[in-house]
C-alpha positions in Angstrom: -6.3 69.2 -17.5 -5.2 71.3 -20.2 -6.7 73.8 -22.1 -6.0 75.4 -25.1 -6.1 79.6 -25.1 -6.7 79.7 -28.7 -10.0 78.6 -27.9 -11.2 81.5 -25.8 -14.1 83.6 -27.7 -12.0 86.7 -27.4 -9.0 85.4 -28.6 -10.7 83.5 -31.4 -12.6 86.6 -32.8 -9.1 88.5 -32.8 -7.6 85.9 -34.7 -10.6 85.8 -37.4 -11.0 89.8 -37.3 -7.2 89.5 -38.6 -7.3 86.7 -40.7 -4.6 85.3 -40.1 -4.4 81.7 -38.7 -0.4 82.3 -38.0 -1.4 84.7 -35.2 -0.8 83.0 -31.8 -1.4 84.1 -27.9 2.1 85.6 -28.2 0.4 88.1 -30.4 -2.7 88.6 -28.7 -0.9 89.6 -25.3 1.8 91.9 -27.3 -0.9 93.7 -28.9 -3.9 93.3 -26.6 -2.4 93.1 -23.4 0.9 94.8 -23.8 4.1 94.8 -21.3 1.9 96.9 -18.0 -0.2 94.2 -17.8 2.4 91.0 -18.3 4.4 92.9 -15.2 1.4 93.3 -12.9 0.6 89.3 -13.9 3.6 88.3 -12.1 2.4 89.2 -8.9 -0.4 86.8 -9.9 1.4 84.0 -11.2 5.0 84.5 -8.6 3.1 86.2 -5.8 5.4 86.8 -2.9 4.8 85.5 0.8 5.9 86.5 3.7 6.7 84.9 7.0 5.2 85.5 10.2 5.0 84.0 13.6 6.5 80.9 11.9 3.2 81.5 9.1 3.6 81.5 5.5 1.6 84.3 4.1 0.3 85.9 0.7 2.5 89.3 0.9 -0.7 91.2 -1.1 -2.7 89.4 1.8 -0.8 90.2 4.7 -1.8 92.9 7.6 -0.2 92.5 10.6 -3.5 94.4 12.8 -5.7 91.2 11.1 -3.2 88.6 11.3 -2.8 89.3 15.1 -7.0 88.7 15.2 -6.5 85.6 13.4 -3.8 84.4 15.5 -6.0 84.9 18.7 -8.6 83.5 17.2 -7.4 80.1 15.9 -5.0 80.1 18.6 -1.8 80.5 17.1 -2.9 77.2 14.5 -0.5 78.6 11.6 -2.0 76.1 9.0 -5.9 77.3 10.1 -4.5 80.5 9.7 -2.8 80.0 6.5 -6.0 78.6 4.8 -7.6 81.9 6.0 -5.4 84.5 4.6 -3.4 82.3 1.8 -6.3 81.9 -0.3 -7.5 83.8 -3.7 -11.0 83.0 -5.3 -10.3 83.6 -9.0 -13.5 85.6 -9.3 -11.9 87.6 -6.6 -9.2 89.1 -9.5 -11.5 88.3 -12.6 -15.1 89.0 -12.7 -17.0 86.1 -14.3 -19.5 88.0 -16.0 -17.3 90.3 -17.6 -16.5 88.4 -20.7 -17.5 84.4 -21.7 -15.0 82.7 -20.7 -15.6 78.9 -19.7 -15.4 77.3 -16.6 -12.7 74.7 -18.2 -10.5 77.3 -19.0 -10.5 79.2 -15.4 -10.2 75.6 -13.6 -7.0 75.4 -16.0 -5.5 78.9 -14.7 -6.3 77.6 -11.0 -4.3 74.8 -11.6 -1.7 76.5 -13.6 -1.6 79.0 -10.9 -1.0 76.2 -7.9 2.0 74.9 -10.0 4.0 78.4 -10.1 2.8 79.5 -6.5 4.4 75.8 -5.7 7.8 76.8 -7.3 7.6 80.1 -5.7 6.9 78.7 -2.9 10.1 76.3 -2.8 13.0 79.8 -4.5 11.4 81.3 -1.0 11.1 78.8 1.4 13.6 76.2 0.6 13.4 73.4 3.2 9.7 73.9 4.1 6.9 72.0 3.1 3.4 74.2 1.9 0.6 72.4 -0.2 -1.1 74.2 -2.5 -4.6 73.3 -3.2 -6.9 74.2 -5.9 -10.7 73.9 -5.2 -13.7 74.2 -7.4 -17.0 72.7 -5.8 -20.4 74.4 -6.1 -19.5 75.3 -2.7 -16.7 77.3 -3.3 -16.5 81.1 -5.2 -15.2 79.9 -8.2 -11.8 78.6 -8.7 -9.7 78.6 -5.4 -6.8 78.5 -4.6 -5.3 77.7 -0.9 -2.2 77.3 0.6 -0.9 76.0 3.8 2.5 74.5 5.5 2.8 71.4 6.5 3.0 70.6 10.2 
């Protein structure tokens, strides 16, 4: 699935408020977004994990006090415990009532998302295997995104 950001209201009343069809999303993040916000968005899109008790981990997710909980409760299972800390609901990070932004366009980040957190993944744990899963049922709170190693 691919979408196109040009097509985003917000960016597509920028570009007609300038006039200028030349304007792209290059643009729109250098003058909307600026260089703060592009560093802070790599902890989004190259989050680092950590590795504990043989457990893959989100590094923004990890607490040793509530991974030790987790670990008694599931019983040391490090993939039950993975799918319980290592996952981020997109609505989590972006609020979806904040601005009109379609549901095609945050299943497109998700899955955007999945394929850097997969090559982050690999530079940081060459030699293991983690899947990375993107779900987005009525079930779920929005976009989701899930990872876990492989037994």
């Amino acid at each position: 699935m691919s979408f196109d950001p040009l097509e985003l209201p917000r960016i597509a009343a920028w570009r007609a408020a300038i006039g200028d069809d030349a304007v792209g999303v290059l643009d729109y993040i250098g003058q909307q977004g600026g260089a703060t916000l592009a560093v802070a968005f790599t902890e989004l899109f190259w989050p680092r994990f950590v590795e504990h008790r043989g457990c893959i981990l989100l590094a923004e997710h990890f607490d040793e006090r509530r991974f030790e909980q987790w670990w008694t409760r599931l019983d040391g299972d490090c993939g039950a415990i993975e799918g319980t800390v290592n996952h981020l609901h997109l609505w989590d990070v972006f609020d979806p009532d904040a601005e009109d932004v379609p549901a095609q366009a945050m299943r497109h980040l998700a899955d955007v998302l999945a394929k850097t957190w997969r090559a982050a993944l690999h530079e940081q744990f060459p030699g293991r295997e983690v899947v990375v899963d993107v779900s987005d049922t009525p079930e779920d709170y929005g976009p989701t995104i899930v990872v876990r190693s492989v037994a």
